[in-house]
C-alpha positions in Angstrom: 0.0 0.0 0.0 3.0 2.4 0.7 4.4 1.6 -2.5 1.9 2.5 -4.7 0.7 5.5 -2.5 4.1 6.4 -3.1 3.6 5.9 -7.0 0.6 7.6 -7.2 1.8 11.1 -5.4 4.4 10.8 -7.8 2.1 10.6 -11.0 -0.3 12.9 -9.9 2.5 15.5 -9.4 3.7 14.9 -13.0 0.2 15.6 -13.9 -0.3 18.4 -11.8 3.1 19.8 -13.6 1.3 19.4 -17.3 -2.3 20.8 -16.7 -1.3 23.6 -13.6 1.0 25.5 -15.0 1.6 29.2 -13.6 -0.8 31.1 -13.3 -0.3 33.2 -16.3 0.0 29.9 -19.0 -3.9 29.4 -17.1 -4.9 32.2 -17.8 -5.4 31.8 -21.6 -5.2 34.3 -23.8 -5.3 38.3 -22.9 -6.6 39.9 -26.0 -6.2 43.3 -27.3 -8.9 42.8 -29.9 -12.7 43.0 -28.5 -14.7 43.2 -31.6 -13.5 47.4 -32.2 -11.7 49.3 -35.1 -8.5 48.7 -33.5 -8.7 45.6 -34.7 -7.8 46.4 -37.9 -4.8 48.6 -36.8 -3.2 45.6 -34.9 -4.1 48.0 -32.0 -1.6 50.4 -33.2 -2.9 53.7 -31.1 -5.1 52.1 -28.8 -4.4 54.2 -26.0 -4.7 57.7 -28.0 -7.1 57.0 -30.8 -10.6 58.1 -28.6 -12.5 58.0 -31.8 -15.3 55.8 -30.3 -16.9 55.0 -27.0 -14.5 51.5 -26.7 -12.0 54.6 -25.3 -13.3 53.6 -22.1 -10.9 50.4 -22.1 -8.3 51.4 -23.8 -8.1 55.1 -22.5 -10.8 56.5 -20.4 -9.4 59.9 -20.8 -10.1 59.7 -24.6 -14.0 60.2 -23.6 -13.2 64.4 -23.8 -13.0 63.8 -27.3 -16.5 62.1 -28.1 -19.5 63.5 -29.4 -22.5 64.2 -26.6 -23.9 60.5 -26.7 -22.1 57.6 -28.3 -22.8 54.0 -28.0 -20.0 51.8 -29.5 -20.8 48.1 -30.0 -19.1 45.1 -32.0 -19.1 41.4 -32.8 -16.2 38.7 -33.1 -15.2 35.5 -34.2 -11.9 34.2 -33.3 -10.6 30.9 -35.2 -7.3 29.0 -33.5 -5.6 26.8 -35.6 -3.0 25.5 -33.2 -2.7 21.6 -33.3 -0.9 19.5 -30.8 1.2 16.5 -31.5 2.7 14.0 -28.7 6.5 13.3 -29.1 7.3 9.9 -29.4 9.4 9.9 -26.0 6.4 10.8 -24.8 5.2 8.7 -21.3 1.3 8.6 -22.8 1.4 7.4 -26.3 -1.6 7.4 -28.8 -3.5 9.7 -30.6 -2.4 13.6 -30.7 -5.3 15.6 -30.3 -5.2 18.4 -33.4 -6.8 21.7 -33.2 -7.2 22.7 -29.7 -8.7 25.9 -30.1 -11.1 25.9 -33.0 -13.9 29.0 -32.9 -14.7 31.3 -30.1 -16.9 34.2 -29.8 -16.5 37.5 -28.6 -18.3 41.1 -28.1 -18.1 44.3 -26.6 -20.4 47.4 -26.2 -19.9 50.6 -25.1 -21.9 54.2 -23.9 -20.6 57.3 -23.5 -22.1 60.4 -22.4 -20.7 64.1 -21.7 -22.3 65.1 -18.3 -20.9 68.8 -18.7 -18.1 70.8 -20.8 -15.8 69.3 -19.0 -16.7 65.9 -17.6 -17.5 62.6 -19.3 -18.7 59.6 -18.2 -19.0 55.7 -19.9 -19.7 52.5 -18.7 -18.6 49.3 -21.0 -18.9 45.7 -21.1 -16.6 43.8 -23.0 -14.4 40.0 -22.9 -10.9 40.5 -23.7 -9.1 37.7 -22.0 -10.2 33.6 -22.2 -9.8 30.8 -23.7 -11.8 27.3 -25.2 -9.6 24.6 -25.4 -11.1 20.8 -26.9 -8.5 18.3 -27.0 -11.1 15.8 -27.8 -10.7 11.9 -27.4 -6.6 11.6 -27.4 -3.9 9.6 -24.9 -4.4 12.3 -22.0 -7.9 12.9 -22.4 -8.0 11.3 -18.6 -6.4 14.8 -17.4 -8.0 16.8 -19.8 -10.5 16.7 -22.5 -12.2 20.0 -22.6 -11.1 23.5 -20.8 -12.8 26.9 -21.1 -11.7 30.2 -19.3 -14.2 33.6 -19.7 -13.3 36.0 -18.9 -16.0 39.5 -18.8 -15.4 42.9 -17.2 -18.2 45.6 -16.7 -16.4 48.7 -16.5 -17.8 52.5 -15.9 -15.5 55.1 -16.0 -14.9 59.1 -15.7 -12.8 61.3 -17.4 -12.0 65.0 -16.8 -10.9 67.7 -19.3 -8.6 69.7 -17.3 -7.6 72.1 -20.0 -7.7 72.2 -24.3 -4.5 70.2 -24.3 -4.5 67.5 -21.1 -7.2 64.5 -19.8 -7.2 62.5 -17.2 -9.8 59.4 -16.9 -10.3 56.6 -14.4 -12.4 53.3 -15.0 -13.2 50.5 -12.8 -13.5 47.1 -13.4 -15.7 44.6 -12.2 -14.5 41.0 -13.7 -16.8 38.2 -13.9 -14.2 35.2 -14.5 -15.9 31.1 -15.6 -13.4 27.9 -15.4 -14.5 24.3 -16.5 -12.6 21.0 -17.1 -13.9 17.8 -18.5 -12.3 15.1 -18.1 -12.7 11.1 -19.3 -13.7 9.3 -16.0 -14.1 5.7 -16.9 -15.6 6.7 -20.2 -17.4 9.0 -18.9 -16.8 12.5 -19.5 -17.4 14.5 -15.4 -17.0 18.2 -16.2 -16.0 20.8 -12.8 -16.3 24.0 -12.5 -15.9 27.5 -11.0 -16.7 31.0 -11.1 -15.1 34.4 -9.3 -15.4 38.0 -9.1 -12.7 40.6 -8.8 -11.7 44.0 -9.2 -9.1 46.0 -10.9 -8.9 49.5 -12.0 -7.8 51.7 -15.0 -6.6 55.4 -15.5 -5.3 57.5 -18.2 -4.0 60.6 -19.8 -4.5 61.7 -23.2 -2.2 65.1 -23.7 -2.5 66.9 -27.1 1.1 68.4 -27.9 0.2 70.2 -31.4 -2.9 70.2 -33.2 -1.6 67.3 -35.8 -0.5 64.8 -32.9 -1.8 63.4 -29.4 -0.1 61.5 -26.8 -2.2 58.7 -24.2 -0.7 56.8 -21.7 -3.0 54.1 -20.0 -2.1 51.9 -17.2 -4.1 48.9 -16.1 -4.0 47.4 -12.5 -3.6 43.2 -11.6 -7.0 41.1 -12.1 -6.6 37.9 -9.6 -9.7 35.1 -9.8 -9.3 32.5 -7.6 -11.1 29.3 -8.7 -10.9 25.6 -7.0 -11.3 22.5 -9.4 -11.2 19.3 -8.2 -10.4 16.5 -10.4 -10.6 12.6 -10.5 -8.2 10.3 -12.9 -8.2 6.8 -13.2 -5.2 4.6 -15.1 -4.8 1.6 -16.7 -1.4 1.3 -14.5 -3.2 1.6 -11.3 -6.8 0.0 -11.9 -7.9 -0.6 -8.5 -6.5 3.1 -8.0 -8.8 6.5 -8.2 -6.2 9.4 -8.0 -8.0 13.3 -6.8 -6.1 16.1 -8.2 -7.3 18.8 -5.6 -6.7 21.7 -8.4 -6.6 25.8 -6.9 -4.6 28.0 -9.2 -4.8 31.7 -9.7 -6.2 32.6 -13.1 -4.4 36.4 -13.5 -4.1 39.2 -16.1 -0.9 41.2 -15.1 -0.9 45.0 -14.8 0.4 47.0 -17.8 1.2 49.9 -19.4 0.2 51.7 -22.6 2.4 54.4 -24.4 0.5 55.3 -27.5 0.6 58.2 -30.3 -1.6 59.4 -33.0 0.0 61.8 -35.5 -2.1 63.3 -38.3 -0.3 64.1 -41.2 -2.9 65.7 -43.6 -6.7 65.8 -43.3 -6.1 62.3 -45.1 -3.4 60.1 -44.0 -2.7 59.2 -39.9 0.2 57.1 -38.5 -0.5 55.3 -35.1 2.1 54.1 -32.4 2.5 52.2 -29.4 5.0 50.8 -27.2 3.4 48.3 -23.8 4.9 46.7 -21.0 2.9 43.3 -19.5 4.0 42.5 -15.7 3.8 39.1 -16.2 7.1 37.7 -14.1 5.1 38.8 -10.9 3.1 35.4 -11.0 5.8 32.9 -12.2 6.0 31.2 -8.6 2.1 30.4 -8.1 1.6 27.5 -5.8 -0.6 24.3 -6.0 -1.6 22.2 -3.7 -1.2 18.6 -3.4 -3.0 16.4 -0.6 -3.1 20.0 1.7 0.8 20.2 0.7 2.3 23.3 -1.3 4.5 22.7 -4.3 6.5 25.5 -5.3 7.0 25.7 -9.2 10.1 27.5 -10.7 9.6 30.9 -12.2 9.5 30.4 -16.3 7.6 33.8 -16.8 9.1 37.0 -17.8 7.5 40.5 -18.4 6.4 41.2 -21.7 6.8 44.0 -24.2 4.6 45.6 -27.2 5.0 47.7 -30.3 2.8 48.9 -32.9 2.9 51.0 -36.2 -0.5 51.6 -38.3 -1.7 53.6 -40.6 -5.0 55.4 -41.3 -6.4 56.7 -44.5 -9.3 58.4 -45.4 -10.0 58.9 -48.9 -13.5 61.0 -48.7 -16.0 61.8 -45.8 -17.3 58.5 -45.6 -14.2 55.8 -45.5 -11.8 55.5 -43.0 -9.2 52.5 -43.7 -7.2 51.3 -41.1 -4.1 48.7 -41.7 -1.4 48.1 -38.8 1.4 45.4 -37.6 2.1 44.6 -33.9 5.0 42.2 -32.3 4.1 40.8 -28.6 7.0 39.2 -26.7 6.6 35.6 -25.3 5.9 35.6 -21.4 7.7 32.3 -21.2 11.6 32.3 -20.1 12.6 29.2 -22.2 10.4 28.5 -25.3 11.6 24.7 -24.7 9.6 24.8 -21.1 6.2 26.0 -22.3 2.5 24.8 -21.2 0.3 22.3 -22.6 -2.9 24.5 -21.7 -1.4 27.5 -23.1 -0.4 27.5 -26.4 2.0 31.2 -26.5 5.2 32.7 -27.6 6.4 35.9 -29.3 3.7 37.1 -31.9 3.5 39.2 -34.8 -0.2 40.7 -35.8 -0.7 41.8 -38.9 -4.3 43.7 -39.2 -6.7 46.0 -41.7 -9.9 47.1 -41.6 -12.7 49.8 -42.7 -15.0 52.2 -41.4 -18.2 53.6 -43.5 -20.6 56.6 -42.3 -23.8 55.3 -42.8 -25.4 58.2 -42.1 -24.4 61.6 -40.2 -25.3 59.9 -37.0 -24.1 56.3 -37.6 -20.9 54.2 -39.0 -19.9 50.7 -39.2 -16.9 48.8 -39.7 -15.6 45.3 -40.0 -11.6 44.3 -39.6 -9.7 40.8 -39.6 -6.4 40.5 -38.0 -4.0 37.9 -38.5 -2.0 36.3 -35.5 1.0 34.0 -35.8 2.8 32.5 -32.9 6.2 31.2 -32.0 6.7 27.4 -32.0 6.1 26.1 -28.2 7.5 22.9 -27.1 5.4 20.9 -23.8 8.5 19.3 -21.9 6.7 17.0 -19.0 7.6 13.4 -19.4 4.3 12.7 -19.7 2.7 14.5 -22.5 5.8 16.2 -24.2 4.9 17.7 -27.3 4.6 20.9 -29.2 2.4 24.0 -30.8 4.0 24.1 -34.0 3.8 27.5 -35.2 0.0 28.4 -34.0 -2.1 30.7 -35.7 -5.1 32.9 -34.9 -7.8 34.6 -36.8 -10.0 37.3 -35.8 -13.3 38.3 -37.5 -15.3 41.1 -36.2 -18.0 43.8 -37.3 -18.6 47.1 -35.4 -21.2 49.7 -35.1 -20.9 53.0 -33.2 -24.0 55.8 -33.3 -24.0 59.2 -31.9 -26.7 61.7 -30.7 
């Protein structure tokens, strides 16, 4: 009996190591793109662009700069193309399990409103961090099978005009974070699950240095969810065995900062900027528990950095094209040591998109934005593998209306 108690702490700490990683890997993907034009500029500008209500995530402060009323809504579609294939020194042989991603949804809406000359308020609701992973029926589909993280923040904010040239604006948000895993129990799939509030804040300021060219700089506090999983495994090694992963990780987004610029350089043609800085090392050492005991897990996170150039042109009163390219660093240390439930590395975007005036009150606008990823290799004994090269797509439609 002490022998294979002894086995079986061992194998449920390798399999702790493949599905827990730190906290950052579980928290899936935090997106810059939530169904808006800066889609279509690779987010190039995000934090001084303010030409729709969506300013209240990217830059509260850009609110001085809308109309009286604006509401500022969108629809996504992102696709994942990032298959996942087994080495053959890996412990669990069998079937890889392919696309792990597949489609996911997203939207956003937002309302502003200008309370007096000076003072502006918004509220939005908006998704821009999650993740749907379906591994399907492969060799490990005993630790995982299906995994889904959502991730959706309700935010109002404020924003002050102190003079013609500076703005200062605060949001908070109110997170609303969803975790499920499913699991193959005996041939059964059992599905857990979880759900967590928490709070985090923005603030802003969006300083006009000439009349051609506008500065923002947005910062973005931690969000922490805690959620508690547990999990049951069975294997063919140990049949008389039924192993309980007791699962409680931290699912974080990191706090950041936002350096953007919008230069105009005719009534026509605008080029867009950004540099961002992701704290990410700060949750590299997350703990999980085991049987009540704490195992501390090296540090393989870093912080990440962000740069953007786009471009906007408008040929007439009506269009308003939009094209831009962005490079993300990876948040892992060692591209060798990467997690299985979080497919990530350093990525380029590549975006464009269009705006139309419908009418003197309304506009719409659809963008696509092209992701591609640096190769990750999985290196636990157990499931050792790789992303090879993922890719992401991102579809979305947008509407904003004034009054």
């Amino acid at each position: 009996m002490l022998q294979i108690s002894s086995v079986s702490s061992r194998l449920a700490m390798i399999l702790l190591g493949s599905l827990c990683v730190s906290s950052a890997s579980a928290s899936g993907l935090y997106l810059y793109e939530i169904a808006t034009e800066d889609t279509g500029l690779a987010g190039a500008g995000q934090a001084a662009r303010a030409q729709d209500a969506s300013t209240i995530m990217t830059n509260p402060a850009g609110m001085t700069r809308l109309p009286e009323h604006m509401i500022t809504g969108g629809l996504q579609a992102l696709y994942g193309d990032t298959p996942y294939h087994l080495n053959n020194d890996a412990a669990l042989q069998g079937k890889s399990p392919g696309n792990t991603i597949g489609w996911f949804p997203g939207a956003s809406l937002f309302y502003h409103q200008r309370l007096t000359e000076n003072i502006s308020a918004g509220i939005g609701l908006y998704g821009n961090y999650g993740l749907g992973l379906d591994f399907g029926e492969w060799a490990g589909d005993r630790l995982i099978k299906k995994s889904t993280l959502i991730g959706l923040t309700l935010s109002p904010a404020f924003a002050w005009k102190i003079n013609e040239r500076l703005s200062w604006g605060v949001g908070l948000g109110i997170n609303y974070g969803f975790l499920s895993l499913t699991r193959n129990v005996d041939g059964q799939d059992e599905k857990a699950s979880d759900h967590d509030w928490a709070m985090n804040f923005r603030t802003g300021l969006l300083f006009q240095l000439t009349d051609a060219t506008r500065v923002g700089l947005s910062y973005a506090s931690k969000t922490e969810y805690h959620f508690n999983i547990d999990g049951k495994a069975r294997f063919p090694a140990f049949p008389n065995a039924e192993f309980t992963l007791p699962l409680s990780a931290q699912i974080n987004a990191p706090d950041q900062l936002m350096l953007s610029a919008v230069h105009d350089i005719n009534e026509r043609w605008s080029l867009l900027g950004d540099l961002g800085w992701q704290n990410w090392s700060m949750y590299g050492g997350n703990q999980i528990s085991l049987s009540g005991e704490n195992v501390q897990r090296q540090n393989r996170l870093k912080d990440t950095w962000h740069t953007a150039l786009g471009v906007q042109f408008r040929p007439d009163d009506r269009w308003r094209l939009n094209t831009g390219v962005a490079y993300d660093s990876s948040f892992y240390r060692d591209q060798n040591d990467t997690a299985m439930t979080m497919p990530s590395g350093d990525a380029w975007r590549f975006g464009v998109g269009a705006q139309y005036q419908l009418t003197e009150s309304g506009n719409i606008g659809a963008a696509f934005e092209y992701l591609k990823m640096e190769t990750s290799q999985v290196s636990s004994p157990l499931l050792s593998g790789a992303y090879k090269n993922p890719e992401l797509y991102f579809f979305s439609m947008n509407y904003s209306y004034t009054f």
